[in-house]
PDB file with one MODEL, atoms N, CA, C and O in Angstrom:
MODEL        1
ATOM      1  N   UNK A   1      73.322  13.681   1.253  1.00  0.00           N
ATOM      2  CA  UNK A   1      74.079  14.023   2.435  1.00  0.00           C
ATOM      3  C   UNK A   1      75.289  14.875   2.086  1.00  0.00           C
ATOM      4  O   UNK A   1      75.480  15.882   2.767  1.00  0.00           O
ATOM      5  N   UNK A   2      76.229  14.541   0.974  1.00  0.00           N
ATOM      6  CA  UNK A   2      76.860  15.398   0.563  1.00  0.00           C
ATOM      7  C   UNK A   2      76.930  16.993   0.633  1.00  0.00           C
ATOM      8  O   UNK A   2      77.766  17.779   1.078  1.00  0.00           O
ATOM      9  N   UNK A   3      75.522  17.154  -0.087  1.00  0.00           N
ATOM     10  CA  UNK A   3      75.216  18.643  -0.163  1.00  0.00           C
ATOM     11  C   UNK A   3      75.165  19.130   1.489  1.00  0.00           C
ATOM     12  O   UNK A   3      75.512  20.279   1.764  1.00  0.00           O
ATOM     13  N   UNK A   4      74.736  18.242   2.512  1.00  0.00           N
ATOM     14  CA  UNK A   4      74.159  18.614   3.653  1.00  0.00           C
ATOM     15  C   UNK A   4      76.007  18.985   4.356  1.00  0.00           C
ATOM     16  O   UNK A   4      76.318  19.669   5.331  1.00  0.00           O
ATOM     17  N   UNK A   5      76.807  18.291   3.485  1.00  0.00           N
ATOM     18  CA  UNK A   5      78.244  17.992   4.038  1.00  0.00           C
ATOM     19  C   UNK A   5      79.262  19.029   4.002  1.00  0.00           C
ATOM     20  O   UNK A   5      80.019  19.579   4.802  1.00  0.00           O
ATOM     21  N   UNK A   6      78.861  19.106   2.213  1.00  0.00           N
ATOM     22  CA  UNK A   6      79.917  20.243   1.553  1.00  0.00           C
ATOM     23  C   UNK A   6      79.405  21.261   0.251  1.00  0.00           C
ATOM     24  O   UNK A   6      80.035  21.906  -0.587  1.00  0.00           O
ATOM     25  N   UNK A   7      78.102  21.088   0.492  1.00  0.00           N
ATOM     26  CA  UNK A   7      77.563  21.704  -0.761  1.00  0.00           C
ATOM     27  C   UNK A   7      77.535  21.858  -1.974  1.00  0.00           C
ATOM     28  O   UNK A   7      77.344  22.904  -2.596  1.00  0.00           O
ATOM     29  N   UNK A   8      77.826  20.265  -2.569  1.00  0.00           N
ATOM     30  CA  UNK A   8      77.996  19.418  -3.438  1.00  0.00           C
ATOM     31  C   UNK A   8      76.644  19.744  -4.162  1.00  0.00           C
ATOM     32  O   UNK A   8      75.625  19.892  -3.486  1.00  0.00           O
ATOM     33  N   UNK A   9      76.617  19.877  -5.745  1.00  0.00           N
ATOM     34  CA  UNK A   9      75.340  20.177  -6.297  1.00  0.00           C
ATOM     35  C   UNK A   9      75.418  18.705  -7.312  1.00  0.00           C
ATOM     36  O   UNK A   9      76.305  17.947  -7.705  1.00  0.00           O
ATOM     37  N   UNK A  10      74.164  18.809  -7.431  1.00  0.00           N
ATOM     38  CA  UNK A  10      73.509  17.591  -8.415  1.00  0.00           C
ATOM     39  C   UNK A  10      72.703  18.164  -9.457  1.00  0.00           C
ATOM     40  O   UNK A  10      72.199  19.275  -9.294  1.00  0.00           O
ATOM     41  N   UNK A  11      72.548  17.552 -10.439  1.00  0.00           N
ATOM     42  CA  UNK A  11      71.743  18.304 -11.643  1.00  0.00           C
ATOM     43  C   UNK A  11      70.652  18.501 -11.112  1.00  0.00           C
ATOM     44  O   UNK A  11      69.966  17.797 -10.370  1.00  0.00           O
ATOM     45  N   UNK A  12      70.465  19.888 -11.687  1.00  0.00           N
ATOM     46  CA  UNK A  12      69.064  20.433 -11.567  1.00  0.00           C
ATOM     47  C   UNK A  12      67.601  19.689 -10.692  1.00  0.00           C
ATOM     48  O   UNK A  12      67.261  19.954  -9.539  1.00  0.00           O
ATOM     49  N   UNK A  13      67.120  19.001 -11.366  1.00  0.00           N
ATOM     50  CA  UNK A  13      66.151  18.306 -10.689  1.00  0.00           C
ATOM     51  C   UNK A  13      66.056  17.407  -9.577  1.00  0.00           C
ATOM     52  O   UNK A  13      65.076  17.180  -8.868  1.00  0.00           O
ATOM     53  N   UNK A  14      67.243  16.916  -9.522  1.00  0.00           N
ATOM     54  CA  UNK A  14      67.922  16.241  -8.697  1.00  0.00           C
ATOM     55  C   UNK A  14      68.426  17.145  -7.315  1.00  0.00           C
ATOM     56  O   UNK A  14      68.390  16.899  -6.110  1.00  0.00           O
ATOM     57  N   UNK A  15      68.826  18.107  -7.979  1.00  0.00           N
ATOM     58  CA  UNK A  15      68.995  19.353  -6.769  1.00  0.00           C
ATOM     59  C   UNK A  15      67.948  19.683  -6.175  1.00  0.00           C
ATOM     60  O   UNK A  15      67.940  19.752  -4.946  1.00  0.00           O
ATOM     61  N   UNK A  16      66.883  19.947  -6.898  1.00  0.00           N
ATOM     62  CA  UNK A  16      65.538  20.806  -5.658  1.00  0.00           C
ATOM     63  C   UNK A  16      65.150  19.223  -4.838  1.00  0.00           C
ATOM     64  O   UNK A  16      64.676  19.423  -3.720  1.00  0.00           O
ATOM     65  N   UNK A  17      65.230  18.270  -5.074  1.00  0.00           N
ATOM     66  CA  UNK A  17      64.997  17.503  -4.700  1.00  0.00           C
ATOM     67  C   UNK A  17      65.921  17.170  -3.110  1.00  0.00           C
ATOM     68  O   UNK A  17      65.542  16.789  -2.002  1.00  0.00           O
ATOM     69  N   UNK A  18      67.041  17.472  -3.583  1.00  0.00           N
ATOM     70  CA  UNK A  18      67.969  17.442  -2.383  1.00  0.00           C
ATOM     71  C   UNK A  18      68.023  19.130  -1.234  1.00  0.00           C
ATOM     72  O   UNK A  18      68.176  19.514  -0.074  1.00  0.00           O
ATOM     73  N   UNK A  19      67.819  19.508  -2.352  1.00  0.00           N
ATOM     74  CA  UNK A  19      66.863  21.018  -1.239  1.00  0.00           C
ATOM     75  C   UNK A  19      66.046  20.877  -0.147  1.00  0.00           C
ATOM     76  O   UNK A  19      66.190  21.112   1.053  1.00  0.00           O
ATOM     77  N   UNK A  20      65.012  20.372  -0.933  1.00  0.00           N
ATOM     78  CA  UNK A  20      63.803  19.852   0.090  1.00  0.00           C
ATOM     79  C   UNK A  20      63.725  18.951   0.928  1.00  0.00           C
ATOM     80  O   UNK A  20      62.741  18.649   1.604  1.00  0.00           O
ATOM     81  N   UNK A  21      65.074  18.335   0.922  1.00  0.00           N
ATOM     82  CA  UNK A  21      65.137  16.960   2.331  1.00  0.00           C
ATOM     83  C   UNK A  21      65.464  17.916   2.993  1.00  0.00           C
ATOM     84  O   UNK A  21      64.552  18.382   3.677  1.00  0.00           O
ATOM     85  N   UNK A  22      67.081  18.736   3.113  1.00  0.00           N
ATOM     86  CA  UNK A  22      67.897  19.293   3.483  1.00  0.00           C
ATOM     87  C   UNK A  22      67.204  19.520   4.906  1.00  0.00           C
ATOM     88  O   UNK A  22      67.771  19.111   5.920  1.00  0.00           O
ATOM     89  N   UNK A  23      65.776  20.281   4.981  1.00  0.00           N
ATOM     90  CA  UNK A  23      65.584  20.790   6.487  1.00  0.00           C
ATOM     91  C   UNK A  23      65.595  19.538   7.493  1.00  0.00           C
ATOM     92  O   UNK A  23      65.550  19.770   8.701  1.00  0.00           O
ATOM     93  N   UNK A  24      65.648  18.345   7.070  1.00  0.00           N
ATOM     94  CA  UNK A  24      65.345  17.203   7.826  1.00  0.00           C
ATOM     95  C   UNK A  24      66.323  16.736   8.115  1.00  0.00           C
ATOM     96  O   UNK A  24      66.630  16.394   9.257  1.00  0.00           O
ATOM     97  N   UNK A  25      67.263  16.597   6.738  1.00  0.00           N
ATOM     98  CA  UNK A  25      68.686  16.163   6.916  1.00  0.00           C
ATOM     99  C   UNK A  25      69.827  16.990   8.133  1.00  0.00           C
ATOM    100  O   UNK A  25      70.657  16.353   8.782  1.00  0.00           O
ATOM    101  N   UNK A  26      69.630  18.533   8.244  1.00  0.00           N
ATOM    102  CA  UNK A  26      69.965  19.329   9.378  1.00  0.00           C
ATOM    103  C   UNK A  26      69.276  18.774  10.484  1.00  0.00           C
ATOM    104  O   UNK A  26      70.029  18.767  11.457  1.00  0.00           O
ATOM    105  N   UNK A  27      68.275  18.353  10.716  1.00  0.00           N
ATOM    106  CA  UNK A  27      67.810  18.403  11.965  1.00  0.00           C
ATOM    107  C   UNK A  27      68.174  17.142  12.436  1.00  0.00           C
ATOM    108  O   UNK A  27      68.186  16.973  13.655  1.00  0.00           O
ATOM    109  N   UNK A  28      68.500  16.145  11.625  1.00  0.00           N
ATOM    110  CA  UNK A  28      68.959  14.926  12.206  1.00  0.00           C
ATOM    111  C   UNK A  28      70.466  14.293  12.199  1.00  0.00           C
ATOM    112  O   UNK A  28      71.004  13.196  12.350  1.00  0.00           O
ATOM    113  N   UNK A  29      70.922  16.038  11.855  1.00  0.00           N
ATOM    114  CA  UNK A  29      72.768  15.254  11.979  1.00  0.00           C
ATOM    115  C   UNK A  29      73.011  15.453  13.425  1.00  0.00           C
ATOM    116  O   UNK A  29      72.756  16.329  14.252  1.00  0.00           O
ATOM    117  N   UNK A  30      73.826  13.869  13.407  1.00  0.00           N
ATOM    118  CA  UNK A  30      74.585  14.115  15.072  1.00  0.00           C
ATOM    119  C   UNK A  30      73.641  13.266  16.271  1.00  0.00           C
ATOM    120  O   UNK A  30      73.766  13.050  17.477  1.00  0.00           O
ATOM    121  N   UNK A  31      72.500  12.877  15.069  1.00  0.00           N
ATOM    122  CA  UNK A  31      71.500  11.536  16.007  1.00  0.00           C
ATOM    123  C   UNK A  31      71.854  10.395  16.015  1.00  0.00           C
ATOM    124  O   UNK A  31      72.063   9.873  14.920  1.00  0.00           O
ATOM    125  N   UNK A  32      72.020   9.720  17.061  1.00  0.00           N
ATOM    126  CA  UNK A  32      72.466   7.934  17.056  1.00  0.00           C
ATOM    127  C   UNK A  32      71.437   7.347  15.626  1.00  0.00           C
ATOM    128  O   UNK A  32      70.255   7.607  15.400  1.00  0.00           O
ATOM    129  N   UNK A  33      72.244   6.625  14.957  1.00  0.00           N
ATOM    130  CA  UNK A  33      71.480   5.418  14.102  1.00  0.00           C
ATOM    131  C   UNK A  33      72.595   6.483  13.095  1.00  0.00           C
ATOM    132  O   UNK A  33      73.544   7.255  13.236  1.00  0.00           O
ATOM    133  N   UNK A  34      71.533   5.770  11.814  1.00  0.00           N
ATOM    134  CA  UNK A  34      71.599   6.285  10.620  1.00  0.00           C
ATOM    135  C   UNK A  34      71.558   7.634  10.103  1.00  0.00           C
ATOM    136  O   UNK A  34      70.402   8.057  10.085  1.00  0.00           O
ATOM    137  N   UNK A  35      72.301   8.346   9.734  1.00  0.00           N
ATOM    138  CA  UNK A  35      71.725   9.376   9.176  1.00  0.00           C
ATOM    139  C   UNK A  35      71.136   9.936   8.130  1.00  0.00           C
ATOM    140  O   UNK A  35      70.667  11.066   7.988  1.00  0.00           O
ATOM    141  N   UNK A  36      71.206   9.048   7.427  1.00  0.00           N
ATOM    142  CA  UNK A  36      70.164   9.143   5.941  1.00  0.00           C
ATOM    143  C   UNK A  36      68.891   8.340   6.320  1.00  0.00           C
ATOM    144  O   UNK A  36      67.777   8.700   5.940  1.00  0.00           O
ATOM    145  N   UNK A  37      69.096   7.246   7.079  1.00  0.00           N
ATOM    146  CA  UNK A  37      67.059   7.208   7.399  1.00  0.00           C
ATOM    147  C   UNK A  37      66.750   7.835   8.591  1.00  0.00           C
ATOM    148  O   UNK A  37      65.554   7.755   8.869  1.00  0.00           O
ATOM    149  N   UNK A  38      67.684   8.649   9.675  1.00  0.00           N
ATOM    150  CA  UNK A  38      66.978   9.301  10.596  1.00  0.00           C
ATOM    151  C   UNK A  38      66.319  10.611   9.835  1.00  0.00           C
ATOM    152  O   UNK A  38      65.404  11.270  10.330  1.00  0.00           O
ATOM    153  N   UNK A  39      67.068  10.947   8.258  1.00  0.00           N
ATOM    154  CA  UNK A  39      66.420  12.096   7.610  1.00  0.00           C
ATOM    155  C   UNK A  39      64.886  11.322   6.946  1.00  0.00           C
ATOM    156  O   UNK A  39      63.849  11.983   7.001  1.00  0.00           O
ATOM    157  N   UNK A  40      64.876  10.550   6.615  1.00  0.00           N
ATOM    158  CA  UNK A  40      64.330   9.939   5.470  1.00  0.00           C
ATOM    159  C   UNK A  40      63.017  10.290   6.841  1.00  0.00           C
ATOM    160  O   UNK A  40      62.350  11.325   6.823  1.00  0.00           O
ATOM    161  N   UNK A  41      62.910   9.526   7.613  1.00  0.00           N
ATOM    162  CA  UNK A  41      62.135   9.499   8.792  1.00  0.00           C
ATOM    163  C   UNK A  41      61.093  10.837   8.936  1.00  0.00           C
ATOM    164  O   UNK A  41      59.963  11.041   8.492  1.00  0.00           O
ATOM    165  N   UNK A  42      62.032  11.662   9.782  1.00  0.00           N
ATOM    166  CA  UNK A  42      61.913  13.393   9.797  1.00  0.00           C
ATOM    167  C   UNK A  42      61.254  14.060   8.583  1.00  0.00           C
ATOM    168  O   UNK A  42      60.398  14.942   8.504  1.00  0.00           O
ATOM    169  N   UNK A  43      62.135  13.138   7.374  1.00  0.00           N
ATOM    170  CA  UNK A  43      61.190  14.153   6.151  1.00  0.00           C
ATOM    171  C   UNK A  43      59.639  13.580   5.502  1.00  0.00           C
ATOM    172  O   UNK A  43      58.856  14.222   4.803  1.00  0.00           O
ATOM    173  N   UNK A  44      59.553  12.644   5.827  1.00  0.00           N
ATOM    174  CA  UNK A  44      57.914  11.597   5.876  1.00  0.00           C
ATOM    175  C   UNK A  44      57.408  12.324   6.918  1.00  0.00           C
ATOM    176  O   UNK A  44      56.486  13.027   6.506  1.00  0.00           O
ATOM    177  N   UNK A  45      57.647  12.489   8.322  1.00  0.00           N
ATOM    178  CA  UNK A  45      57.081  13.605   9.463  1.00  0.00           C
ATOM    179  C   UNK A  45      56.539  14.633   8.949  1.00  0.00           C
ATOM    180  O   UNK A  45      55.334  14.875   8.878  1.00  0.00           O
ATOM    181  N   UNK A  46      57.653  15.431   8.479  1.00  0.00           N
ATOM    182  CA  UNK A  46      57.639  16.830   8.535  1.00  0.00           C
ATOM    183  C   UNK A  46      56.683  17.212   7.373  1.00  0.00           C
ATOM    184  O   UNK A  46      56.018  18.246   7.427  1.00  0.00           O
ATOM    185  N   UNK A  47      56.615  16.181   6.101  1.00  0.00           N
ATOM    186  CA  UNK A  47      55.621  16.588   5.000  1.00  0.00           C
ATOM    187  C   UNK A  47      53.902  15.721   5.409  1.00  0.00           C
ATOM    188  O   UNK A  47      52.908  15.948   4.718  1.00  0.00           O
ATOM    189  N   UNK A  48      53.883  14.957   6.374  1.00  0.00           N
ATOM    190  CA  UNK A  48      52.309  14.640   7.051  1.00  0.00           C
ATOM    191  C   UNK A  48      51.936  15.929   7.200  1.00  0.00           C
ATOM    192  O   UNK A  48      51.263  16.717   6.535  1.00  0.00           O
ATOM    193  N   UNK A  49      52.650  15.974   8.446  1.00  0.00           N
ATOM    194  CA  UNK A  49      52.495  17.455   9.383  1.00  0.00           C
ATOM    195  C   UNK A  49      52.077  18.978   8.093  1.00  0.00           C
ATOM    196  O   UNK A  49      51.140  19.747   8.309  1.00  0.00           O
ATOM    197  N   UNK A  50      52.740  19.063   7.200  1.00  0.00           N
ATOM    198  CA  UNK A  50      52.524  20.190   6.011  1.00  0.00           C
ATOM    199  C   UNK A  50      51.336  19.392   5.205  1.00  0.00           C
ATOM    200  O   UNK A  50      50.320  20.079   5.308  1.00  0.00           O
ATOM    201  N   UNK A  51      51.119  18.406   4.573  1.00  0.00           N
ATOM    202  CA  UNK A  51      49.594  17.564   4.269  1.00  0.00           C
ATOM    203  C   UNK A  51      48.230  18.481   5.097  1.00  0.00           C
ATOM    204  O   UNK A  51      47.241  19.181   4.879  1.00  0.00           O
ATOM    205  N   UNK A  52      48.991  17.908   6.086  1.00  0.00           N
ATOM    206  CA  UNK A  52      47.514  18.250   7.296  1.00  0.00           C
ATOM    207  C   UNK A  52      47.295  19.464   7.670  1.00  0.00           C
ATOM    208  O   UNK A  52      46.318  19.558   8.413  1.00  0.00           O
ATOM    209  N   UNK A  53      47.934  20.619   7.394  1.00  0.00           N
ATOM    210  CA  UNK A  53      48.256  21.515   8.340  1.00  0.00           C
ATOM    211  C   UNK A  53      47.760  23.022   6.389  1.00  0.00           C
ATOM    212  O   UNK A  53      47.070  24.041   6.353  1.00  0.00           O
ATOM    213  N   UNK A  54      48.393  22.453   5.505  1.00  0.00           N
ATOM    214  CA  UNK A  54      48.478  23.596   4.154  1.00  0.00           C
ATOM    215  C   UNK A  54      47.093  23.299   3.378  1.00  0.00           C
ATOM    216  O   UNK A  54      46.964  23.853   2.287  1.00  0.00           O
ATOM    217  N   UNK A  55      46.123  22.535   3.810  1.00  0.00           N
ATOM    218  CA  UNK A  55      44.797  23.214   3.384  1.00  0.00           C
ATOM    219  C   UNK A  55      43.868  22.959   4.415  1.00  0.00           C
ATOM    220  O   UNK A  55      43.868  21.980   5.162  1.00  0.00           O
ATOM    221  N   UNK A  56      42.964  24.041   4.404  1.00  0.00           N
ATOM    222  CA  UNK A  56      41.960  23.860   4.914  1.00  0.00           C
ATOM    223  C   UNK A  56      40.718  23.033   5.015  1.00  0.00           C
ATOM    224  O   UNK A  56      39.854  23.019   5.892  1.00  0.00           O
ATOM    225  N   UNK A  57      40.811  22.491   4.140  1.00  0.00           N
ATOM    226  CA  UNK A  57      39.564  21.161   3.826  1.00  0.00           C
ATOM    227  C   UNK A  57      40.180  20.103   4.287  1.00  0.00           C
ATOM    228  O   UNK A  57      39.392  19.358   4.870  1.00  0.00           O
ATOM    229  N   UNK A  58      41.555  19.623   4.264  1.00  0.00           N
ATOM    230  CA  UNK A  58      42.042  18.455   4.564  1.00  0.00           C
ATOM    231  C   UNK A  58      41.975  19.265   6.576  1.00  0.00           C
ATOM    232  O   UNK A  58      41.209  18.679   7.342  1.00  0.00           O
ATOM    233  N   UNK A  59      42.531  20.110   6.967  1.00  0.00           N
ATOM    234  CA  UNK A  59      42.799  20.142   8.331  1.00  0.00           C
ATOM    235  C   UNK A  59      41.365  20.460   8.792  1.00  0.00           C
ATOM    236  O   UNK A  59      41.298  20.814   9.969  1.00  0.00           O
ATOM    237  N   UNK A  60      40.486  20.422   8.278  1.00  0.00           N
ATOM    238  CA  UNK A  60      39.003  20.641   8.723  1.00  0.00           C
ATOM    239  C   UNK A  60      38.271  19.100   9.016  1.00  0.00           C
ATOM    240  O   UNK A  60      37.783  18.500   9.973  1.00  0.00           O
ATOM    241  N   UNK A  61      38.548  18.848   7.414  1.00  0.00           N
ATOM    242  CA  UNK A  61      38.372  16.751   7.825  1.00  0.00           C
ATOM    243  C   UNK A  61      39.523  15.914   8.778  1.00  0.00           C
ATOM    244  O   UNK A  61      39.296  14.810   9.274  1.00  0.00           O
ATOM    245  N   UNK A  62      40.459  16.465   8.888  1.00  0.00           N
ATOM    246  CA  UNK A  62      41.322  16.078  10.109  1.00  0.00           C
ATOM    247  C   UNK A  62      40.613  15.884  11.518  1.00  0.00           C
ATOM    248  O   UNK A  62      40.430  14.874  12.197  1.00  0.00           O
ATOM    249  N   UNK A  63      40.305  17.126  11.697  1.00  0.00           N
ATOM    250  CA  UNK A  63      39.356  17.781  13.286  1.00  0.00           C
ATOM    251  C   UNK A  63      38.272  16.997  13.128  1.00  0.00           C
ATOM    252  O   UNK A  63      37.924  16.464  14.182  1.00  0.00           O
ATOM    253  N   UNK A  64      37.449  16.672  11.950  1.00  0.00           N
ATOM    254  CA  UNK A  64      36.351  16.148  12.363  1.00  0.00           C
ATOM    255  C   UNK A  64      36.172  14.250  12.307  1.00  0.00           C
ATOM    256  O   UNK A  64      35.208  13.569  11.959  1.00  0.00           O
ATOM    257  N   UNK A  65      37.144  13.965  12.662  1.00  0.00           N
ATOM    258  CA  UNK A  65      38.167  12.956  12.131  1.00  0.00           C
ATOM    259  C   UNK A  65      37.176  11.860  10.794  1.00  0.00           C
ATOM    260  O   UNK A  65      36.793  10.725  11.078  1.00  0.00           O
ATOM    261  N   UNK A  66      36.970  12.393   9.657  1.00  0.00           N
ATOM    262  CA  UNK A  66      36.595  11.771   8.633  1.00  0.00           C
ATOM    263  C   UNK A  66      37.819  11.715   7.592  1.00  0.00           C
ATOM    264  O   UNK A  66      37.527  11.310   6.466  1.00  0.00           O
ATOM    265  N   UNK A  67      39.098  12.058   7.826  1.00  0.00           N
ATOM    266  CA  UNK A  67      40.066  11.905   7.289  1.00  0.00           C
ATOM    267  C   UNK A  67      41.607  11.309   7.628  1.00  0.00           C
ATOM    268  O   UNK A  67      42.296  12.272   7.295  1.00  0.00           O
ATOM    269  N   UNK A  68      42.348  10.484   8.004  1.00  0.00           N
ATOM    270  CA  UNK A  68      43.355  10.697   8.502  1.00  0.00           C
ATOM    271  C   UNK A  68      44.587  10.302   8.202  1.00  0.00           C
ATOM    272  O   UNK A  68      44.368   9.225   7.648  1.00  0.00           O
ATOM    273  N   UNK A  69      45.942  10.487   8.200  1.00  0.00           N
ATOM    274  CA  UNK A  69      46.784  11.297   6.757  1.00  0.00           C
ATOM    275  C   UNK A  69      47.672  10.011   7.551  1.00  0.00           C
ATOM    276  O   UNK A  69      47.427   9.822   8.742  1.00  0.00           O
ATOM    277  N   UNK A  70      48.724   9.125   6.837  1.00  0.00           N
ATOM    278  CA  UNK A  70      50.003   8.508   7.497  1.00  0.00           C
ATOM    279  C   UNK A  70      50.877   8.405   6.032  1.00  0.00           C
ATOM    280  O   UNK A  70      50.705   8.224   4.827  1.00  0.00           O
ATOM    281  N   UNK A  71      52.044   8.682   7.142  1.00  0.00           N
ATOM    282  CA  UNK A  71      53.353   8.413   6.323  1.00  0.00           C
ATOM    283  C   UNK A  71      53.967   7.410   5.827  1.00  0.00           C
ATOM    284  O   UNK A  71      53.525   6.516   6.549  1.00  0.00           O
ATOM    285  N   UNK A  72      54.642   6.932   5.142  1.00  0.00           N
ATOM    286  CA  UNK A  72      55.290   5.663   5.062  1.00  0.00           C
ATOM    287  C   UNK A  72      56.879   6.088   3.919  1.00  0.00           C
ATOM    288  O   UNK A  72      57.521   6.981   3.368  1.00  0.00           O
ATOM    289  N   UNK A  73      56.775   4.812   4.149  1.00  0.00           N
ATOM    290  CA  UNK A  73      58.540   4.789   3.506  1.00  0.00           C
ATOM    291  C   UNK A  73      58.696   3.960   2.262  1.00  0.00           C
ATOM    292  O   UNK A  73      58.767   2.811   2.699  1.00  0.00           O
ATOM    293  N   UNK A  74      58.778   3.915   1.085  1.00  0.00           N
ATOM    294  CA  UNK A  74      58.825   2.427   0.450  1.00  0.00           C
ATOM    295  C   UNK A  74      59.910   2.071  -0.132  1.00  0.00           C
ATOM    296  O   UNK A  74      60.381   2.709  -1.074  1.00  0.00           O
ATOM    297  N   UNK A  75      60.482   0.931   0.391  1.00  0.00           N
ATOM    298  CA  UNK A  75      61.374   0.091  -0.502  1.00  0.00           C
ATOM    299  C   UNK A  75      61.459  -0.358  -1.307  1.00  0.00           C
ATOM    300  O   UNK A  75      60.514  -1.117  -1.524  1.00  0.00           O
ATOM    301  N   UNK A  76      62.605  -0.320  -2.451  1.00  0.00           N
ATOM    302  CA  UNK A  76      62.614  -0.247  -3.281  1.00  0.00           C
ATOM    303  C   UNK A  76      63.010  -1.668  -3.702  1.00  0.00           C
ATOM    304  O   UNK A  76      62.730  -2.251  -4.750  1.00  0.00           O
ATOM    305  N   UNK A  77      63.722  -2.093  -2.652  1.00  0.00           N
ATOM    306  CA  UNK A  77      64.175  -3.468  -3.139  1.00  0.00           C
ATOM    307  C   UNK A  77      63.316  -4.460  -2.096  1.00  0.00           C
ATOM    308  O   UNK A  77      63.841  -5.552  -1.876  1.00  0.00           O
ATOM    309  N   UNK A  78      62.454  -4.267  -1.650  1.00  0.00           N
ATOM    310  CA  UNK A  78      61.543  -5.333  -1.145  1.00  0.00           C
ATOM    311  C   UNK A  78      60.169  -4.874  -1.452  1.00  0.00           C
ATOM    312  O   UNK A  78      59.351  -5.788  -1.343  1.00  0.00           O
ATOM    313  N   UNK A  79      59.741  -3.898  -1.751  1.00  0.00           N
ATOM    314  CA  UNK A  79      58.773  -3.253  -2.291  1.00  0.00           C
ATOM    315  C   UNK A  79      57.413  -3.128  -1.173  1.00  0.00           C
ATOM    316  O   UNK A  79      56.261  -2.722  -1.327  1.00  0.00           O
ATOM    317  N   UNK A  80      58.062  -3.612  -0.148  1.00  0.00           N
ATOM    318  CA  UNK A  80      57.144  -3.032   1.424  1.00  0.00           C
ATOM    319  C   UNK A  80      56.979  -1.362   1.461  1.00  0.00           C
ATOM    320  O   UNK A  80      57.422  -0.630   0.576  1.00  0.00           O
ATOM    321  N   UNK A  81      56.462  -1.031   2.312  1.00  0.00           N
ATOM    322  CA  UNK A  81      55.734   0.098   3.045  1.00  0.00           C
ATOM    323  C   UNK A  81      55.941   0.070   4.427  1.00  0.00           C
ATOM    324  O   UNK A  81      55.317  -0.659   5.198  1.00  0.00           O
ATOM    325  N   UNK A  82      57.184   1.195   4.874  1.00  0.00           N
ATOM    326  CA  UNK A  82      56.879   0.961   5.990  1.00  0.00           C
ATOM    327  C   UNK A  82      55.986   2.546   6.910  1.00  0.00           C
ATOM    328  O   UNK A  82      56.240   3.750   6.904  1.00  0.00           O
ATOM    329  N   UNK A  83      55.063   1.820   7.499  1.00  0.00           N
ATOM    330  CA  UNK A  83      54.392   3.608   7.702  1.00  0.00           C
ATOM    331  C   UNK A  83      55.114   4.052   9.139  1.00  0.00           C
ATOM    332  O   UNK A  83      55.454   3.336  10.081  1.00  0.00           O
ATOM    333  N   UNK A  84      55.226   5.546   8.955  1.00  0.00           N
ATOM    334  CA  UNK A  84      55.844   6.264  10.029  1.00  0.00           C
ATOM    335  C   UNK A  84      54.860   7.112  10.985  1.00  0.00           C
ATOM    336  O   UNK A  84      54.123   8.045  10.668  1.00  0.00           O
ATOM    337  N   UNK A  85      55.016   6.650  11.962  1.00  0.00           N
ATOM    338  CA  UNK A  85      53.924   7.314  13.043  1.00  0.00           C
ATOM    339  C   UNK A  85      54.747   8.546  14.070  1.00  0.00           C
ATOM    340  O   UNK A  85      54.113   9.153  14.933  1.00  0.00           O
TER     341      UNK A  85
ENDMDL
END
């Protein structure tokens, strides 16, 4: 959130990592709740949606519904799954 804040960098790997939330983390500042799991949320969404959508064999078995893709969340300190619809 930092970076999303003030453009705070983190080492390297750690950075592309915080890159790649970033479009989610924008889209969910300024939403009631949380704002690190309204991103966390958005960015489980937004990478289904790119799953299903960036090859053609998976969005072909999508349509013919012999495939079908869900998100989830996992905790780290209870070690559940929670899936995002």
């Amino acid at each position: 959130m930092a970076y999303a804040q003030d453009g705070s960098k983190e080492p390297s790997r750690i950075q592309r990592l915080v890159e790649a939330i970033l479009p989610a983390v924008s889209a969910t500042k300024g939403m009631p709740g949380d704002w690190a799991h309204n991103a966390e949320i958005k960015n489980v969404k937004d990478n289904v949606k790119y799953a299903a959508s960036s090859s053609p064999i998976v969005s072909k078995a999508l349509e013919e519904k012999t495939l079908s893709l869900a998100g989830g969340i996992y905790d780290l300190k209870t070690g559940r799954v929670t899936i995002v619809t």
